[in-house]
ZADOVEX-240528 format. One line per field, with one value per residue (C-alpha): residue in three letters; y negated, x, z. Coordinates in nm, 3 decimals. Each point is the difference from the previous one (the first is absolute). Layout:
BEGIN
type <- [ala, ...];
v <- [Y, ...];
u <- [X, ...];
w <- [Z, ...];
END
This chain:
BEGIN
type <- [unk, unk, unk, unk, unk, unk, unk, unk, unk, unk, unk, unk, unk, unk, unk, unk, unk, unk, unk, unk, unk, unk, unk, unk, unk, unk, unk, unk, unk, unk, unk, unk, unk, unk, unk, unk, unk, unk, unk, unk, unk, unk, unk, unk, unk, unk, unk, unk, unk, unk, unk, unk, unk, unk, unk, unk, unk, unk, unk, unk, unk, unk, unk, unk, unk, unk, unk, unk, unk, unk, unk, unk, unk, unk, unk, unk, unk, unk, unk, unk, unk, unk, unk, unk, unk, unk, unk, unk, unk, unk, unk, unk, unk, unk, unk, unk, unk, unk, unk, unk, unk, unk, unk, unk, unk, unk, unk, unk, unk, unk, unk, unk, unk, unk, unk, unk, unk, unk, unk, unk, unk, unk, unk, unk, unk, unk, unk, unk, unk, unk, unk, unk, unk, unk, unk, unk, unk, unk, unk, unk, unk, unk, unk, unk, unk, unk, unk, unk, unk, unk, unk, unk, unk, unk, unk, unk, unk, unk, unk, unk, unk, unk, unk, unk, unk, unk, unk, unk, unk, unk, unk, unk, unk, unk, unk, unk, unk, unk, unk, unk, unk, unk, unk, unk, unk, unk, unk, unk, unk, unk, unk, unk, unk, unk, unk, unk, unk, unk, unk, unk, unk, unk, unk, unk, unk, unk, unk, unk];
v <- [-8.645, -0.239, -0.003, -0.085, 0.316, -0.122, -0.340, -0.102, -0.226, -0.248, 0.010, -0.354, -0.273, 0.237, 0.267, -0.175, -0.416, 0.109, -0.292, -0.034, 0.379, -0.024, -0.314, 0.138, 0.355, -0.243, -0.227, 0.268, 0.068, -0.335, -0.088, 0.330, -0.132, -0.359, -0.184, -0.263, 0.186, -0.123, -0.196, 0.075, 0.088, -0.339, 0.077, 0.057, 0.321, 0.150, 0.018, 0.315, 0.165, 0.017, 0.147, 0.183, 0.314, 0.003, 0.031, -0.322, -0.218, 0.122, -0.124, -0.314, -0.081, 0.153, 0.049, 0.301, 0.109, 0.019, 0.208, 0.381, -0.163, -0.176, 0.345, 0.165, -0.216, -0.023, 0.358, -0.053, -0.226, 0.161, -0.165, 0.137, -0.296, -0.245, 0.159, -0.236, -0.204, 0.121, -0.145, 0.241, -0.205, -0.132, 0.291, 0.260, 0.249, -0.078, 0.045, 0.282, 0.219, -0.070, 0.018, 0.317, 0.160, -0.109, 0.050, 0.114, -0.294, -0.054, -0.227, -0.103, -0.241, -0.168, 0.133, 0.325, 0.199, -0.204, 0.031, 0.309, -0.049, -0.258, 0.194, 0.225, -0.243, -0.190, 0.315, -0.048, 0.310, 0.156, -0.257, 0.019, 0.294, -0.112, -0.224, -0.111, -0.204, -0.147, 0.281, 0.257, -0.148, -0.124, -0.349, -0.184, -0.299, -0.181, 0.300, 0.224, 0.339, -0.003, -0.015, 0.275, 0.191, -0.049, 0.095, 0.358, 0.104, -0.091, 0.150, -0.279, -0.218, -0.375, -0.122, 0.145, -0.193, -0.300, -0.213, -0.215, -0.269, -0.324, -0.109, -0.068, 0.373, 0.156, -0.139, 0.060, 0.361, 0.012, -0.149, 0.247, 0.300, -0.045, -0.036, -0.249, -0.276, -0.145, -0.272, -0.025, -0.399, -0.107, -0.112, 0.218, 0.254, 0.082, -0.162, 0.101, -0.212, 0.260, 0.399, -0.058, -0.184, 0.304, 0.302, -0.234, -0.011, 0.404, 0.138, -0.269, 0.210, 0.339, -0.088, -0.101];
u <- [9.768, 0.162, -0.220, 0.338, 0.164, 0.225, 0.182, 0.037, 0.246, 0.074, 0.325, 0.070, -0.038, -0.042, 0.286, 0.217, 0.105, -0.037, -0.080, 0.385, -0.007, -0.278, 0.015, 0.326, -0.182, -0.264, 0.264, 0.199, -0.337, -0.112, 0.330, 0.014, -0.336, 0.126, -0.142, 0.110, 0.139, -0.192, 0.265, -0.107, -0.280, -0.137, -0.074, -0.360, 0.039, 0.145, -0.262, -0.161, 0.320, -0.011, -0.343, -0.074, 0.035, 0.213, -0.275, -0.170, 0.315, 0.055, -0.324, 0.030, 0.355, -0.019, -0.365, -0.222, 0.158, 0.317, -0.077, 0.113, 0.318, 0.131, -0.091, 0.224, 0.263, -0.013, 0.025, 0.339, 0.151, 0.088, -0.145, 0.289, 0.189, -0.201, 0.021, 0.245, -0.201, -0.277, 0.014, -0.159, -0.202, 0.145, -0.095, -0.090, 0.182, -0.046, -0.403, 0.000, 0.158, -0.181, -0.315, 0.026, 0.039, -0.329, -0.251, 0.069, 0.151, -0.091, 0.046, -0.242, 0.193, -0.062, 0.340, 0.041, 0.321, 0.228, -0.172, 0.154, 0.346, -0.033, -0.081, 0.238, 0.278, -0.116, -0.027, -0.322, -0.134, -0.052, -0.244, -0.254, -0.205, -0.183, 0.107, -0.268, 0.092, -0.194, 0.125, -0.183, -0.361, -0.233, -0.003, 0.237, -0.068, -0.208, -0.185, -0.051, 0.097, 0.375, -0.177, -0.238, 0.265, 0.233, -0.340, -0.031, 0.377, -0.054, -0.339, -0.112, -0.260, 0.094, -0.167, 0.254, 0.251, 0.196, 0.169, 0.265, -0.002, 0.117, -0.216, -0.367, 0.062, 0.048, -0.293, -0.253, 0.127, -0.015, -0.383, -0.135, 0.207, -0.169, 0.315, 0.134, 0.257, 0.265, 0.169, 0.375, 0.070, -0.281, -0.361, -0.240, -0.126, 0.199, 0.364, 0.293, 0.319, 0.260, 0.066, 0.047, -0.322, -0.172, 0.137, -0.185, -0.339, -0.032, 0.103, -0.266, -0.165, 0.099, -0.093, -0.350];
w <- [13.458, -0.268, -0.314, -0.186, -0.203, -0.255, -0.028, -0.409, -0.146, -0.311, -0.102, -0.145, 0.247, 0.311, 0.017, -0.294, -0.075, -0.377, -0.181, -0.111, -0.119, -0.202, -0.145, -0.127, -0.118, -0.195, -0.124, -0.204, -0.145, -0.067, -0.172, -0.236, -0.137, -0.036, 0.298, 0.207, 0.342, 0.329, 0.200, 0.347, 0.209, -0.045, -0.368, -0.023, -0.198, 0.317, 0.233, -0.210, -0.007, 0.321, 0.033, -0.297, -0.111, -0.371, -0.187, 0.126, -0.009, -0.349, -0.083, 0.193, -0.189, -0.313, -0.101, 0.008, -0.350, 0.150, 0.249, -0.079, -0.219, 0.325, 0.225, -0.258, 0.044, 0.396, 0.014, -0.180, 0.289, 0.306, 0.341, 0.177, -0.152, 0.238, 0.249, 0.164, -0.036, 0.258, 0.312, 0.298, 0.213, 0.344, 0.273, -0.269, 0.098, 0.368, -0.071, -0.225, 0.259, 0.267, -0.191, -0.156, 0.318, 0.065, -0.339, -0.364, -0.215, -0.350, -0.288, -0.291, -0.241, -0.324, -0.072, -0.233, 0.028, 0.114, 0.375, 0.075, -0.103, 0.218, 0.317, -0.092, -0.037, 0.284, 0.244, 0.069, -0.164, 0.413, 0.076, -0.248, -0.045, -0.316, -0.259, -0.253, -0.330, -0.312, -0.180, 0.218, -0.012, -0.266, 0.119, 0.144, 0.281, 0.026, -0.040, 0.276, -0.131, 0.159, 0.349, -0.112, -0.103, 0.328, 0.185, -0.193, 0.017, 0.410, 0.035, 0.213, -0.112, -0.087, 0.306, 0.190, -0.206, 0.041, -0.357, 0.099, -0.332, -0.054, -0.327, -0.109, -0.216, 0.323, 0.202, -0.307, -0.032, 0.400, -0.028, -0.263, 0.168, 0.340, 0.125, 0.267, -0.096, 0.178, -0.147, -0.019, 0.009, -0.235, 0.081, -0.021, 0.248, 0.347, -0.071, 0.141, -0.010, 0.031, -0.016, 0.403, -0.028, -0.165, 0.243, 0.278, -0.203, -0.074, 0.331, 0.125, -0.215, 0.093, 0.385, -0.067];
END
């Protein structure tokens, strides 16, 4: 019988294209404080807005100091406003359908509240069971405490999980969690290219 019990997701970078979205979130921020906006996703600011939760890419941008004054004012801005901005992944849906036939699906993301307004504006909220944020543990990634969490609300242990990730955050929360990674198109641990790719690896998986 297949050790695997519950497949867990990132959101940015493995269900989503977000980097347009978010660098637009971080921009309106960055711009009400009097900074230069990042251009594009070539802008070396960008890379932790992508991967960070908003505390860290406050800090990263703004300074420490600034921290709980730019939280203030990104609770003011509504996410749904970028949401047009969020590209699903090619094969998403295709993959999340078939897949949650099979195991519980999860996500753990950096992101705080905006994650589920976007399953729910999505329609994803039938495929997920669980849905773990920053805002609901007391660490975000690269800590492992979303995976913890995800394991309690399942009541499976995290060996019998699978993270699906597509950053160094994810792997190092993946590492300390005991859980196993799968890497969505970036190096580090098993890779997969595509969602197509990835409903190939787990019900290789599910058949050992």
């Amino acid at each position: 019988m297949s050790q695997l019990k519950v497949l867990v997701f990132d959101c940015d970078g493995v269900l989503f294209n977000s980097m347009a979205a978010n660098i637009a979130f971080y921009n309106a921020i960055l711009t009400h404080f009097g900074h230069e906006p990042m251009e594009s996703a070539t802008d070396e600011r960008a890379r932790v807005c992508h991967v960070g939760s908003s505390p860290q890419v406050f800090a990263s941008l703004l300074g420490e100091k600034m921290v709980d004054e730019a939280l203030r004012v990104a609770d003011q801005i509504d996410y749904a406003n970028f949401f047009a901005k969020l590209i699903p992944e090619p094969g998403l849906y295709e993959a999340l359908q078939h897949l949650a036939q099979r195991l519980p699906l999860a996500v753990a993301t950096n992101r705080r509240g905006s994650m589920r307004g976007i399953v729910q504006h999505f329609n994803l909220n039938n495929y997920f069971t669980h849905l773990v944020t920053s805002s609901d543990v007391a660490r975000p990634k690269p800590h492992p405490d979303m995976l913890w969490r995800v394991a309690e609300l399942s009541g499976y242990g995290a060996d019998k999980m699978v993270y699906v990730g597509d950053s160094e955050f994810d792997c190092q929360a993946a590492q300390e969690a005991g859980v196993e990674f799968i890497s969505y198109r970036w190096d580090g641990g098993t890779r997969v290219e595509s969602h197509k790719h990835l409903v190939e690896v787990i019900e290789e998986k599910l058949q050992r």
